[in-house]
PyMOL CGO cylinders between C-alpha atoms (Angstrom):
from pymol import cmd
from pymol.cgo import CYLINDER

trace = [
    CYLINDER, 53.24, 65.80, -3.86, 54.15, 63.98, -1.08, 0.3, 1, 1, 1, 1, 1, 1,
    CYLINDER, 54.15, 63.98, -1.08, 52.48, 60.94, 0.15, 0.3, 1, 1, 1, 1, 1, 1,
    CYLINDER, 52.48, 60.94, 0.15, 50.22, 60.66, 3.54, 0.3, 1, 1, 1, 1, 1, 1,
    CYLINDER, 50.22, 60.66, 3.54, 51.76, 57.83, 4.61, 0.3, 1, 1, 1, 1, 1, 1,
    CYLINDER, 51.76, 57.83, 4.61, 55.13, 59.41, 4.01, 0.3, 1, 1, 1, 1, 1, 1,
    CYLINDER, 55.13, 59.41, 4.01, 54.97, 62.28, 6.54, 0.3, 1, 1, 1, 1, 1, 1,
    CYLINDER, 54.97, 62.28, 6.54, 56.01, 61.96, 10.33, 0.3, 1, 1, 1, 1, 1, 1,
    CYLINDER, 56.01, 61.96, 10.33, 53.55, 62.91, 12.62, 0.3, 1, 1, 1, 1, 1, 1,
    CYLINDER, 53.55, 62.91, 12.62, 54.14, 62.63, 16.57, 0.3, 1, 1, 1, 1, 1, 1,
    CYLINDER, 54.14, 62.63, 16.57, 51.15, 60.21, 16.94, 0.3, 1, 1, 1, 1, 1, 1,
    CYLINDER, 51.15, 60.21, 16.94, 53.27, 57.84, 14.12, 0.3, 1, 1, 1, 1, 1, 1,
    CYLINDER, 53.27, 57.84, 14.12, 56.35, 58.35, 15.84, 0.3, 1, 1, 1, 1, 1, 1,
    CYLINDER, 56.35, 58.35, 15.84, 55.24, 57.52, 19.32, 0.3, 1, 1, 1, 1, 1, 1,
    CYLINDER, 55.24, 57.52, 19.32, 53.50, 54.47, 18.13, 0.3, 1, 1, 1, 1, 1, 1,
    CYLINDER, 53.50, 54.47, 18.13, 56.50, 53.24, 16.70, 0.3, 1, 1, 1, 1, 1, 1,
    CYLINDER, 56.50, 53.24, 16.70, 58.81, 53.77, 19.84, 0.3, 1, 1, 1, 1, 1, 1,
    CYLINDER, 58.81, 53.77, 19.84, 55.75, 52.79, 22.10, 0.3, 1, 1, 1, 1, 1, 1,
    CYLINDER, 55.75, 52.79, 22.10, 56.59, 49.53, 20.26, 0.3, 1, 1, 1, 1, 1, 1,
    CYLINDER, 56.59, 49.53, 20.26, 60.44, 49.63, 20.37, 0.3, 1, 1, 1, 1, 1, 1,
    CYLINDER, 60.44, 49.63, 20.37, 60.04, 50.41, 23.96, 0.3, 1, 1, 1, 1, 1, 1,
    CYLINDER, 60.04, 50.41, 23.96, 58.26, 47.09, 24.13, 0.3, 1, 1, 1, 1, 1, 1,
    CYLINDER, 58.26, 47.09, 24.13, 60.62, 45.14, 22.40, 0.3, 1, 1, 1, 1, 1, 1,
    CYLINDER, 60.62, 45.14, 22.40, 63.39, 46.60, 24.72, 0.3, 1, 1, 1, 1, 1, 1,
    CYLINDER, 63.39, 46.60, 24.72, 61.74, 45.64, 27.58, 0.3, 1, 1, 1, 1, 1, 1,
    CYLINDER, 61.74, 45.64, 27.58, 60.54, 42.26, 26.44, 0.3, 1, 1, 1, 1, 1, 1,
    CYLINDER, 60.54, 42.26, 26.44, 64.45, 41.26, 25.49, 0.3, 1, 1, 1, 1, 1, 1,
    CYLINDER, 64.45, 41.26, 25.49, 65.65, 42.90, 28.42, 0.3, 1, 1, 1, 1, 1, 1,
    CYLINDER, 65.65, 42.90, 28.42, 63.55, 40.12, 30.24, 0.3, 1, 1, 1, 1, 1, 1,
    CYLINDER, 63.55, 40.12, 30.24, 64.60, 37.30, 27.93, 0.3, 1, 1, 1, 1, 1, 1,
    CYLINDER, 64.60, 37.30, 27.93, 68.12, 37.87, 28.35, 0.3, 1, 1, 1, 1, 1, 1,
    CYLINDER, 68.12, 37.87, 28.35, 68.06, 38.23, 32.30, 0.3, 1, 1, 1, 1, 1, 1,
    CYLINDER, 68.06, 38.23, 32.30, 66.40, 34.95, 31.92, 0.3, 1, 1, 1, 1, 1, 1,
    CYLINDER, 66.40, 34.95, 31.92, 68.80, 33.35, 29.52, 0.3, 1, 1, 1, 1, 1, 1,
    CYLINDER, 68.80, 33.35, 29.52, 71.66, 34.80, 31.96, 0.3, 1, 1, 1, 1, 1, 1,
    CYLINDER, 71.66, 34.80, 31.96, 70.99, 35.95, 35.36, 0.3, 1, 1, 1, 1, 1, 1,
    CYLINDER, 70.99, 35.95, 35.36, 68.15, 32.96, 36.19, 0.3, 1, 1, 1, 1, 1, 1,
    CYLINDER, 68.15, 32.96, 36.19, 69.26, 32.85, 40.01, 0.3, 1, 1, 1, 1, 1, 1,
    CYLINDER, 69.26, 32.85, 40.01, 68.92, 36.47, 40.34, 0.3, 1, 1, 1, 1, 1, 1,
    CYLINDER, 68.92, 36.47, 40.34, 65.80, 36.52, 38.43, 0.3, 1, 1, 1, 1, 1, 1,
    CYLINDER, 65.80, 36.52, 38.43, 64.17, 33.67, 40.16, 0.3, 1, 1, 1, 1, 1, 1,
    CYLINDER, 64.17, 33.67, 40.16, 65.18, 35.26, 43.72, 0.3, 1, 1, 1, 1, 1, 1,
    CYLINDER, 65.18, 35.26, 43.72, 63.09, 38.03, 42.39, 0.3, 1, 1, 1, 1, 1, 1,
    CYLINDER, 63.09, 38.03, 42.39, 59.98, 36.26, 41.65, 0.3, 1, 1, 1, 1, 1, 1,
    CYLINDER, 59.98, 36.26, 41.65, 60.21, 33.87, 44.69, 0.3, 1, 1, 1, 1, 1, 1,
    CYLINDER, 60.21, 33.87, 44.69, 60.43, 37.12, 46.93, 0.3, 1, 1, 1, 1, 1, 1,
    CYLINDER, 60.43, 37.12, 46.93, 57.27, 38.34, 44.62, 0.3, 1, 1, 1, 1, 1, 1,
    CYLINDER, 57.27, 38.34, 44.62, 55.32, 35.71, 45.43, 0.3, 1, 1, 1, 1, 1, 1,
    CYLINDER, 55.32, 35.71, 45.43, 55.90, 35.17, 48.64, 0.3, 1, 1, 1, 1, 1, 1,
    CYLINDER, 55.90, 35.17, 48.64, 55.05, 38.39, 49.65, 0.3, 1, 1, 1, 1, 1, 1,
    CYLINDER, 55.05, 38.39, 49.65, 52.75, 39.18, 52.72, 0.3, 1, 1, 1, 1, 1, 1,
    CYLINDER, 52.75, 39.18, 52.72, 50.62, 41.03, 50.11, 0.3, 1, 1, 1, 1, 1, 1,
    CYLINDER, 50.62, 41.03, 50.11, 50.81, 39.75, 47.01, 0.3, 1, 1, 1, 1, 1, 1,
    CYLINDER, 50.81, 39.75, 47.01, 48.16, 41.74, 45.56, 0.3, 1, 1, 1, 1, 1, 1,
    CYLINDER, 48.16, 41.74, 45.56, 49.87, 44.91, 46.26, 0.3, 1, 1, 1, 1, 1, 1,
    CYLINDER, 49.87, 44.91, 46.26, 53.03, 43.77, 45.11, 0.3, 1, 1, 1, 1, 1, 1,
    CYLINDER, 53.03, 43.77, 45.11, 51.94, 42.46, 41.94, 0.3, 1, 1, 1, 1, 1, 1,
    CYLINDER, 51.94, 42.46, 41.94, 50.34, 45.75, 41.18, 0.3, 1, 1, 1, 1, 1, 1,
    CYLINDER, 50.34, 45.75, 41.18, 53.42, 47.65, 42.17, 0.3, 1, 1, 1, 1, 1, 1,
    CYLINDER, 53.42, 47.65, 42.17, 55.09, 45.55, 39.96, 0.3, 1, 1, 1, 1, 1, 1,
    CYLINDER, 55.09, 45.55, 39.96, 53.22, 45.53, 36.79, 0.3, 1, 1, 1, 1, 1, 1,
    CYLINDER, 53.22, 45.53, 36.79, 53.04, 49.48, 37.42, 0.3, 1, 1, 1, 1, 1, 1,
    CYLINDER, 53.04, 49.48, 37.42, 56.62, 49.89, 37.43, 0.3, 1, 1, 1, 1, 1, 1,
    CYLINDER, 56.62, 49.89, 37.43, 57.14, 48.04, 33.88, 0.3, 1, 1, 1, 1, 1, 1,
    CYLINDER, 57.14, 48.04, 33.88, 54.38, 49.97, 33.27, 0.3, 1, 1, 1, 1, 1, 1,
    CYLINDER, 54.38, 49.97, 33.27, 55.07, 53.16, 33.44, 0.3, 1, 1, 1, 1, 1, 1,
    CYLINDER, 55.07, 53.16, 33.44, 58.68, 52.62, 32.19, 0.3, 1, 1, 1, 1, 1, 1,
    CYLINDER, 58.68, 52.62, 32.19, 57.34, 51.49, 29.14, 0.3, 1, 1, 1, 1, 1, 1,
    CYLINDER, 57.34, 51.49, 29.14, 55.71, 55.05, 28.58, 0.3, 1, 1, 1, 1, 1, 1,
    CYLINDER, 55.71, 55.05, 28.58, 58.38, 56.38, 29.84, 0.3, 1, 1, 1, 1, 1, 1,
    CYLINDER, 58.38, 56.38, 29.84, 60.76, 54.74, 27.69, 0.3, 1, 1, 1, 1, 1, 1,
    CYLINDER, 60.76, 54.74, 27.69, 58.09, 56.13, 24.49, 0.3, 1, 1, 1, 1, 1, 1,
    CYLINDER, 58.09, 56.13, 24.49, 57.79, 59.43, 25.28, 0.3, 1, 1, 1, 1, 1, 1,
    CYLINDER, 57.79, 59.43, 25.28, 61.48, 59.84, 25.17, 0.3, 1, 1, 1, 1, 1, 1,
    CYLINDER, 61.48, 59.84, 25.17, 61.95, 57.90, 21.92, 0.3, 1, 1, 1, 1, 1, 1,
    CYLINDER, 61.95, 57.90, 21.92, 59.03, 58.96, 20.16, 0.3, 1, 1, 1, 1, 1, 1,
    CYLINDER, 59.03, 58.96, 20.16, 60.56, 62.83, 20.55, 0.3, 1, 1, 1, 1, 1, 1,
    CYLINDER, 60.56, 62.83, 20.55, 63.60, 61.56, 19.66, 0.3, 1, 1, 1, 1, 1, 1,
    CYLINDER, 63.60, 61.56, 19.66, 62.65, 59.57, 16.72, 0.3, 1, 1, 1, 1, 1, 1,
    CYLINDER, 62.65, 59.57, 16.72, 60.13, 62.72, 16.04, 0.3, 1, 1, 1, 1, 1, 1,
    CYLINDER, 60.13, 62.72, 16.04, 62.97, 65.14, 15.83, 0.3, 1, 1, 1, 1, 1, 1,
    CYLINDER, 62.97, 65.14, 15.83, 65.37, 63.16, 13.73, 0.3, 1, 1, 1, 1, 1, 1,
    CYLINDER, 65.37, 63.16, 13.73, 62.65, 62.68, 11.15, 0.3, 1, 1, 1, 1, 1, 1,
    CYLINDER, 62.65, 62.68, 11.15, 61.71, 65.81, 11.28, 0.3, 1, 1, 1, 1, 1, 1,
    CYLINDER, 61.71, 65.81, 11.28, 65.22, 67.26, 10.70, 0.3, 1, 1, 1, 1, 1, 1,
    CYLINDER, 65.22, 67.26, 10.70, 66.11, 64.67, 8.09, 0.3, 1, 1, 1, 1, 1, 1,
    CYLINDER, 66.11, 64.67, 8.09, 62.53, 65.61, 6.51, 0.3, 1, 1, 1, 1, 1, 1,
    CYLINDER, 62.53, 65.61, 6.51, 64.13, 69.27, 6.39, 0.3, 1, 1, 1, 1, 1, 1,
    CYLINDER, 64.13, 69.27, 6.39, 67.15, 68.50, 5.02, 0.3, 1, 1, 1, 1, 1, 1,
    CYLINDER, 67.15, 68.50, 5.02, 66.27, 66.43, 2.01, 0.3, 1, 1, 1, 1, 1, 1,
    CYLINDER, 66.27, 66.43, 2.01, 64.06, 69.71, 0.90, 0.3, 1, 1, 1, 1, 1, 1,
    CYLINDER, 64.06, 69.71, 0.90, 67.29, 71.64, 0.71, 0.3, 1, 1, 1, 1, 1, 1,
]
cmd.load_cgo(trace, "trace")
């Protein structure tokens, strides 16, 4: 009998790639950062310096936003599938 914990569901899967996505995204930040400060800098100076900073901090934090879930849905059916098929073919 196989185990609960053991079998793939898409709510599992897309919490796992919800938090791969994250991790992406977080050292996709570190290493612009780490490497492209200037350009990254330029980027926040022109954020804050904006003639509405509200709005452009809330256009901002929706864009990484909604990549993020972006970036899980597409993972989470990928990782979904593979399991799934690998699932499959260890029956056989």
């Amino acid at each position: 009998m196989e185990k609960s914990s053991n079998k793939i569901t898409f709510k599992k899967s897309l919490k796992v790639s919800s938090l791969a996505a994250a991790t992406l995204l977080v050292l996709r930040m570190i290493h612009k950062l780490l490497f492209n400060y200037a350009e990254t800098k330029n980027y926040f100076h022109q954020l804050f310096s904006a003639d509405n900073l509200v709005l452009a901090l809330f256009v901002s934090i929706s864009t990484v936003i909604f990549i993020w879930i972006i970036m899980s849905f597409i993972f989470g059916i990928v990782y979904y599938t593979y399991r799934k098929i690998k699932e499959k073919v260890l029956k056989e």
